[in-house]
C-alpha positions in Angstrom: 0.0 0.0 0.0 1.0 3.7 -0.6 2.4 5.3 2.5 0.0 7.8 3.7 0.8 11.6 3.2 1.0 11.8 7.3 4.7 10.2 6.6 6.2 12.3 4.2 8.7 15.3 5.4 6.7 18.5 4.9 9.9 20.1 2.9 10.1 17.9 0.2 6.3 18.5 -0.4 6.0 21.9 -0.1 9.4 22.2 -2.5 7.4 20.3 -5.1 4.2 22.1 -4.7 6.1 25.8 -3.9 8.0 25.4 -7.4 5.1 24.0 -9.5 3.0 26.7 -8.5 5.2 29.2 -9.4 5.9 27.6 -12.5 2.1 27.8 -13.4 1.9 31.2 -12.4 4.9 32.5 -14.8 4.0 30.4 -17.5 0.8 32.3 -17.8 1.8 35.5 -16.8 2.2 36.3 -20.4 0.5 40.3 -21.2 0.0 38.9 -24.5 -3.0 36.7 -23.7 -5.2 39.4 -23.4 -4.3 41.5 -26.4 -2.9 39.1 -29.3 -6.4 39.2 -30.7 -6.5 42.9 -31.5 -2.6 43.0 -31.8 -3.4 40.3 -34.7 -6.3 43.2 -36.1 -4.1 46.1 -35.9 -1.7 44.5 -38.1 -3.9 44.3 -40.9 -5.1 40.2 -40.5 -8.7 39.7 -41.5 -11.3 37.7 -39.5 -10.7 34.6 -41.7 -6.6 34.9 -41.1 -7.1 35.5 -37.3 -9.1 32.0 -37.0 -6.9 30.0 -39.0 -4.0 31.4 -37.4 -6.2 29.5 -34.0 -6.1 25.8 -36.5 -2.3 26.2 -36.8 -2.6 26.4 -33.1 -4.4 23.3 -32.0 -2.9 21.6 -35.1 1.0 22.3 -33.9 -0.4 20.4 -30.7 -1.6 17.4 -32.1 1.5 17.4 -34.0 3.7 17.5 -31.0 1.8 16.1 -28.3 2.7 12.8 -28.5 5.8 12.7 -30.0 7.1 15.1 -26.9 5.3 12.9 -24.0 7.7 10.2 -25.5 10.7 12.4 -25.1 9.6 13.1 -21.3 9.6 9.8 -20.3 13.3 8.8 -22.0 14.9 11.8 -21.3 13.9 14.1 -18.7 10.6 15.6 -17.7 11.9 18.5 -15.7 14.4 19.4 -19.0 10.9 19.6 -21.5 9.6 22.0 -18.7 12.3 24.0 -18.7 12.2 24.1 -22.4 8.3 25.0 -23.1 8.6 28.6 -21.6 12.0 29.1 -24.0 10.1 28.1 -27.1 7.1 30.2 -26.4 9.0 33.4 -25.9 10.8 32.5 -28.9 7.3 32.6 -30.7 6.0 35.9 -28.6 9.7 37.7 -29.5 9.0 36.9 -33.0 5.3 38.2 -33.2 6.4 41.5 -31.7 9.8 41.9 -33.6 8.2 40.8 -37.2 4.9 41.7 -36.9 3.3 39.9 -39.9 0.9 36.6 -40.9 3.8 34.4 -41.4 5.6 35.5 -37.9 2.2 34.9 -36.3 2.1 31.6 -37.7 5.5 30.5 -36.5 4.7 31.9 -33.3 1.7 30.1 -33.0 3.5 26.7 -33.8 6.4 27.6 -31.4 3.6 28.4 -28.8 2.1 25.1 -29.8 5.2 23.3 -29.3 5.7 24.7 -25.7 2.4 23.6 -24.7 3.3 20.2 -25.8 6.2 20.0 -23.8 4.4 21.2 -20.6 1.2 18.6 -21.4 2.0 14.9 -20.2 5.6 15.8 -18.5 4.0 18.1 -16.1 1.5 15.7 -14.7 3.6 12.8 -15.1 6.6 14.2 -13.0 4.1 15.8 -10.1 2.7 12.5 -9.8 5.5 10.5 -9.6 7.3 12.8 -7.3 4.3 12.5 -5.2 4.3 8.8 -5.3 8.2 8.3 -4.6 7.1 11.1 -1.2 4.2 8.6 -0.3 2.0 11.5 -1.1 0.3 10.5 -4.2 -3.0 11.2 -2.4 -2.2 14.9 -3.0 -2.2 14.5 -6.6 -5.6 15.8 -7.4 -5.5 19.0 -5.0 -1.9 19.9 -6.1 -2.9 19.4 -9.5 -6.3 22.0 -9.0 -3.4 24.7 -6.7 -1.3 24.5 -10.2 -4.2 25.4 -12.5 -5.5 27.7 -10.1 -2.0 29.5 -9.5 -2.1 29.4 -14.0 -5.5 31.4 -13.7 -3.8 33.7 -11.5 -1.6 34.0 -13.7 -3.8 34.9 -16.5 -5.9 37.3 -14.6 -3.0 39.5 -13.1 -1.6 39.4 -17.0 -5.3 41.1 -18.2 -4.6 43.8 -15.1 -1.4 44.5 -16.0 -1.5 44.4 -20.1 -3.5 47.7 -20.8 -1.1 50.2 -18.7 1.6 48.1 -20.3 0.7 48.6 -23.5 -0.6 52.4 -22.8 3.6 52.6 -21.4 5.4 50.8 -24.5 2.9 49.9 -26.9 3.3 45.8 -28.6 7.1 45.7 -28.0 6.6 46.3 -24.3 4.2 43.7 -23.7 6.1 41.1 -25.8 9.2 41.9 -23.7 7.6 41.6 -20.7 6.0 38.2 -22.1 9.2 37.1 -22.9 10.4 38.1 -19.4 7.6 35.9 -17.3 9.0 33.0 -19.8 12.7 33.3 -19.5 11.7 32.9 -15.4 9.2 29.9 -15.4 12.5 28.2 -17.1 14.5 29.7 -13.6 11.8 28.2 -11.9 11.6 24.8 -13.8 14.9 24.1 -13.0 14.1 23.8 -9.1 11.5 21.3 -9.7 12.7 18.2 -8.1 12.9 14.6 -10.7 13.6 11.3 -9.2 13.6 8.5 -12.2 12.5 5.2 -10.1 14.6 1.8 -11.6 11.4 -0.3 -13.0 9.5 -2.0 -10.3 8.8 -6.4 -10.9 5.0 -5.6 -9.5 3.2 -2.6 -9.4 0.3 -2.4 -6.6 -2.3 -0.7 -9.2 -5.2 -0.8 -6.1 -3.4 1.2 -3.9 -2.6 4.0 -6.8 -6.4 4.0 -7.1 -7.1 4.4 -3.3 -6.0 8.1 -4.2 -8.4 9.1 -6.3 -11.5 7.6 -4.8 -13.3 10.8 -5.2 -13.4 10.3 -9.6 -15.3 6.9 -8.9 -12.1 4.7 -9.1 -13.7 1.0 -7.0 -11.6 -1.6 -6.0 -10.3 -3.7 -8.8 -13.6 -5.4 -10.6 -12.7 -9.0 -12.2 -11.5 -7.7 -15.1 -8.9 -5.4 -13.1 -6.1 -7.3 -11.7 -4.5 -6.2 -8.2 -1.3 -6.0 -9.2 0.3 -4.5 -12.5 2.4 -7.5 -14.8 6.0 -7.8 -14.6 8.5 -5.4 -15.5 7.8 -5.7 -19.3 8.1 -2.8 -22.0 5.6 -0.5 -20.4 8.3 -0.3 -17.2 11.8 -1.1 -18.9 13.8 2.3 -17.7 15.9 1.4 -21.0 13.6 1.6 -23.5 14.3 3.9 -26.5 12.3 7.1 -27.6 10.3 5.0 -30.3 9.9 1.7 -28.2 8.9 4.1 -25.4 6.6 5.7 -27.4 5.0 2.0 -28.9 4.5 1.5 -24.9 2.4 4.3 -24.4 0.5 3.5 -27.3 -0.4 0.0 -26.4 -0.8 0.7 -22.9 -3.7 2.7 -24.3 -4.8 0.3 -26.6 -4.9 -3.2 -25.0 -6.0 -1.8 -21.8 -9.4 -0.8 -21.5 -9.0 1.5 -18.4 -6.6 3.3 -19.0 -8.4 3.8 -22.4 -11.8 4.9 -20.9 -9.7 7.4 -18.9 -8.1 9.2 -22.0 -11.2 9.4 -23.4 -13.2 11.2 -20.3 -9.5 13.3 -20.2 -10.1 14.4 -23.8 -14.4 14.7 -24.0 -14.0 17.0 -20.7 -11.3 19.3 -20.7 -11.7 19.4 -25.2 -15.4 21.0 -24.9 -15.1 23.7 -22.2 -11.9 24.6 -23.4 -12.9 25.4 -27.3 -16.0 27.3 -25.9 -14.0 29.6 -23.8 -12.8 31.4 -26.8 -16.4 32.5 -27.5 -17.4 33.5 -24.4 -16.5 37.1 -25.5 -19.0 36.9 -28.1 -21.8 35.5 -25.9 -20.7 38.7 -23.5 -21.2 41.1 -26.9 -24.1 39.5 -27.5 -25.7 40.4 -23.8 -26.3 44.0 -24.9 -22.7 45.4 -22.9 -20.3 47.3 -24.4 -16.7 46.5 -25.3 -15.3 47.8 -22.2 -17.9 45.8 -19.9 -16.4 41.9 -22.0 -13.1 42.2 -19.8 -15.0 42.4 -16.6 -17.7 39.5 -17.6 -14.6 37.2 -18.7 -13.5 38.4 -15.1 -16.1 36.5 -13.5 -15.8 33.0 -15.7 -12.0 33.3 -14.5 -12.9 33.7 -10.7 -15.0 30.4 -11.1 -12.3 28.5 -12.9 -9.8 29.5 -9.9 -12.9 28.5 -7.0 -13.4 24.9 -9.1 -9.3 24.3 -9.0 -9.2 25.1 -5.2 -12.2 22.7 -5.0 -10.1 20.3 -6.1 -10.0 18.4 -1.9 -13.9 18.4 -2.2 -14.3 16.9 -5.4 -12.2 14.2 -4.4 -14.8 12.9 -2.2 -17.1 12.6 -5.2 -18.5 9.4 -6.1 -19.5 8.2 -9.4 -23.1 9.4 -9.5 -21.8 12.7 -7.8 -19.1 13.1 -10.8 -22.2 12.4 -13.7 -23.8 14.9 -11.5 -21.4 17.1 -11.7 -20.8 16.7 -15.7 -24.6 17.2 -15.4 -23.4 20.4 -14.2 -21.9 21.6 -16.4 -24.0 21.1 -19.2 -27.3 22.9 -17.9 -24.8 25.7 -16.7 -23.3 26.5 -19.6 -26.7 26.0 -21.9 -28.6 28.1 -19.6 -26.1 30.9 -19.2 -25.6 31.2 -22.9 -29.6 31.1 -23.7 -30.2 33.8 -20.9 -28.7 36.7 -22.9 -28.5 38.7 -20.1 -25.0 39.6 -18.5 -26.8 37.7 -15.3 -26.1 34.1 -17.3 -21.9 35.1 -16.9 -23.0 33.6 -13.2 -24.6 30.8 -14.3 -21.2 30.0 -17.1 -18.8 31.0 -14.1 -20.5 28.6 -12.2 -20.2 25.6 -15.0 -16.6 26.8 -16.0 -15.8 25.8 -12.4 -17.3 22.6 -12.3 -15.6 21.9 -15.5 -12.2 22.6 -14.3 -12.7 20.7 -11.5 -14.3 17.8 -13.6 -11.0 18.1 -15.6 -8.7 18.2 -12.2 -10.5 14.6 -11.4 -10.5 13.2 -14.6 -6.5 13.8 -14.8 -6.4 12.4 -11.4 -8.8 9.0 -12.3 -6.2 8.6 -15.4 -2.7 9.1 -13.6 -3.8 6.1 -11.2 -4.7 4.2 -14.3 -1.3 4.5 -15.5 1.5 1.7 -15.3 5.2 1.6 -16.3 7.5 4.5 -17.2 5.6 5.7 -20.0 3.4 7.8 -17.9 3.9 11.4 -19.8 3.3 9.4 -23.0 -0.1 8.3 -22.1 -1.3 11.3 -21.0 0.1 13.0 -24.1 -1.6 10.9 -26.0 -5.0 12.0 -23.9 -3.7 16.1 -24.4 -3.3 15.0 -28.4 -7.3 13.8 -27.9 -8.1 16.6 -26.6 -6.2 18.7 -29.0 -8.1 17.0 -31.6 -11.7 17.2 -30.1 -11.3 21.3 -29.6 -10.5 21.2 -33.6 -13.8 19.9 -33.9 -15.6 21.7 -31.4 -14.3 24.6 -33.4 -15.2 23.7 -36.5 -19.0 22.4 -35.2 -19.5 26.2 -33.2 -19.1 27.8 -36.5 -21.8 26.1 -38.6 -23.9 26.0 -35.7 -23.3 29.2 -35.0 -23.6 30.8 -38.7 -27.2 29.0 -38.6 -28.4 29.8 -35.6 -26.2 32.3 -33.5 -24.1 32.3 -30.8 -25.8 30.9 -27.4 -27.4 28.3 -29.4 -24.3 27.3 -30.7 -22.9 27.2 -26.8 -25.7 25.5 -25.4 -25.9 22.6 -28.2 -22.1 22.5 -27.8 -22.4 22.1 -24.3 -25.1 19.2 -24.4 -21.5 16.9 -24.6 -21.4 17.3 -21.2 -25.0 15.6 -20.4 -24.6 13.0 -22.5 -21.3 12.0 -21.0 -23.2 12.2 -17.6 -26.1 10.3 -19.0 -23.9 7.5 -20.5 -21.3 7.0 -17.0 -24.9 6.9 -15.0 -25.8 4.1 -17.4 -22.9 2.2 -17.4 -22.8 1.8 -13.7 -26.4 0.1 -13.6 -25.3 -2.2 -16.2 -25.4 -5.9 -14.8 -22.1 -6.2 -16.3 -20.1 -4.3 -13.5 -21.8 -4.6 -10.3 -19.6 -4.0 -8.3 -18.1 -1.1 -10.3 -19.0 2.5 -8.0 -19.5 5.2 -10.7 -19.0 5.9 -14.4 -16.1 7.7 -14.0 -14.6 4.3 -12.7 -16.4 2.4 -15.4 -14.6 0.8 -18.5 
């Protein structure tokens, strides 16, 4: 069994969670966030370039997702981290230096690229840090801090970004960007990264004992106690390809882990693409431009409350996590449909729920995970996602041409009930009994 979190020194915990929240923090203190949009208009782009300037985006992350997972789990995790904030202000120093489509393309692959690096590394090395401290209990809460600490991040980069740019115009902000960048990497470097020696027998029951609180049961008869031997899925010595293979069929031959990517993916893929309309949806209430910042204000204060929510949730069982997919959906619907600025409660309320949905989700898959290809795996889950936002994107906009915005938003965000609908299903069938919620359902 996993030591408890009672046992582990206080200072090697509070190292790891001390340098991963500041991590999150200066990764997303970039001033650009808030402004590349109309720094993208001013310079001449057209509607039309702007959006497909967003497909190179997700695209560049499908592209690298995977392939950079792989290279986390054979080389070093804590070295791709330090990377991602370098190649990012590489793309922001180029936007601001060669303001043009083709710079803002590169950029937006380079940006692409960073988040690639950061997705599956991150949560691989937090969690097995945690696990080598007896700790991995944490996982989920110190997973919702770092998200929340990002959000922080995001919101004290939208305070600063207007006197910024009213200071030094573009080149300003991109320097200061570049800055908050060139110091996650200072950070990065502090994070601590212990690479285990492959265990012969991995307890895979007491890995799920801490996440509990995203449905995860005691092994059913199709879910063995223990983990097989050391095989390719935990050789320390496998290659970048062979490593990569692993990954790959972990997912493939092993249905849990499988149903775990996909709830990843389906959760965090659907809230995600639909926060880049929300500034729409706020135009659309009747406000004026100045009023958006302050409505996107409130979304971002509920995002933070579901990350710090993170403890709670993890008492959730699998009814209560339908329920709170359920949530979601009839949040995000009804705030959209209200047209009123009023319904920005209602979304803040679902974007919450959704980030916390998406903090347990994460948690449910890392306990899936066997073997060293752990960053892998959930690459491959960040890749699903990346796909899934591509078409939530595309979907938005012929809904949304034929019908408007909010019913665009609340058809999108019917996803969210069906998933709920088809985990509360699953755990009546007579097929798992003894199975505790959909989220722990194959």
């Amino acid at each position: 069994m996993i030591p408890t979190a009672s046992r582990v020194p206080d200072p090697a915990v509070r190292r790891l969670t001390t340098t991963l929240y500041g991590y999150a923090f200066l990764s997303d203190l970039v001033l650009l966030y808030p402004l590349y949009v109309v720094f993208f208009a001013d310079t001449g782009l057209t509607v039309g370039q702007i959006a497909s300037l967003f497909v190179i985006w997700s695209a560049a992350g499908v592209l690298f997702e995977v392939p950079s997972g792989a290279w986390a789990d054979v080389l070093s995790r804590r070295l791709l981290l330090c990377l991602a904030p370098l190649v990012a202000a590489a793309g922001f120093a180029l936007w601001v230096l060669v303001p043009s489509y083709p710079a803002f393309a590169v950029g937006f692959l380079l940006w692409g690229a960073g988040g690639a690096l950061v997705s599956g590394a991150l949560e691989a090395l937090v969690w097995t840090e945690l696990d080598r401290l007896g700790a991995v209990g944490r996982y989920a809460r110190v997973l919702g801090r770092a998200r929340t600490a990002g959000v922080l991040g995001v919101v004290v980069s939208g305070v600063l970004a207007g006197p910024v740019l009213a200071v030094g115009g573009y080149p300003a902000v991109g320097a200061a960007s570049v800055l908050a960048c060139l110091l996650a990497t200072t950070v990065a470097t502090r994070l601590p990264e212990h690479r285990a020696p492959a265990a012969a027998r991995v307890p895979v029951a007491a890995s799920a004992m801490a996440v509990r609180s995203v449905g995860a049961a005691p092994p059913g008869p199709d879910e063995p106690d223990t983990a097989p031997p050391a095989n390719a899925d935990n050789d320390c010595d496998l290659g970048w390809w062979d490593t990569l293979r692993a990954g790959v069929s972990q997912v493939r031959t092993h249905p849990p882990v499988r149903a775990a990517v996909l709830l990843v993916a389906v959760v965090a893929a659907d809230w995600g693409a639909l926060d880049e309309y929300t500034p729409l949806l706020a135009l659309d209430t009747g406000v004026g431009a100045q009023a958006v910042p302050l409505l996107l204000l409130l979304l971002w204060a509920g995002v933070t409350v579901g990350g710090l929510l993170a403890p709670v949730g993890e008492r959730l069982g699998g009814r209560g996590y339908a329920a709170l997919l359920g949530l979601v959906g009839v949040a995000l619907a009804g705030g959209a449909l209200l047209r009123h600025p009023a319904g920005f409660v209602l979304l803040a309320v679902a974007f919450g729920a959704a980030q916390l949905a998406t903090v347990l989700a994460d948690a449910r898959l890392q306990a899936r995970i066997t073997g060293t290809s752990r960053a892998t795996v959930t690459s491959l889950a960040g890749m699903a996602t990346d796909v899934l936002i591509i078409v939530t994107y595309a979907g938005y906009g012929l809904l949304a041409t034929a019908a408007g915005n909010a019913v665009a938003f609340a058809l999108t965000a019917g996803a969210y009930l069906v998933v709920a609908l088809v985990l509360l299903t699953r755990r009546r069938s007579p097929a798992h009994p003894s199975r505790s919620a959909g989220a722990a359902d194959d």
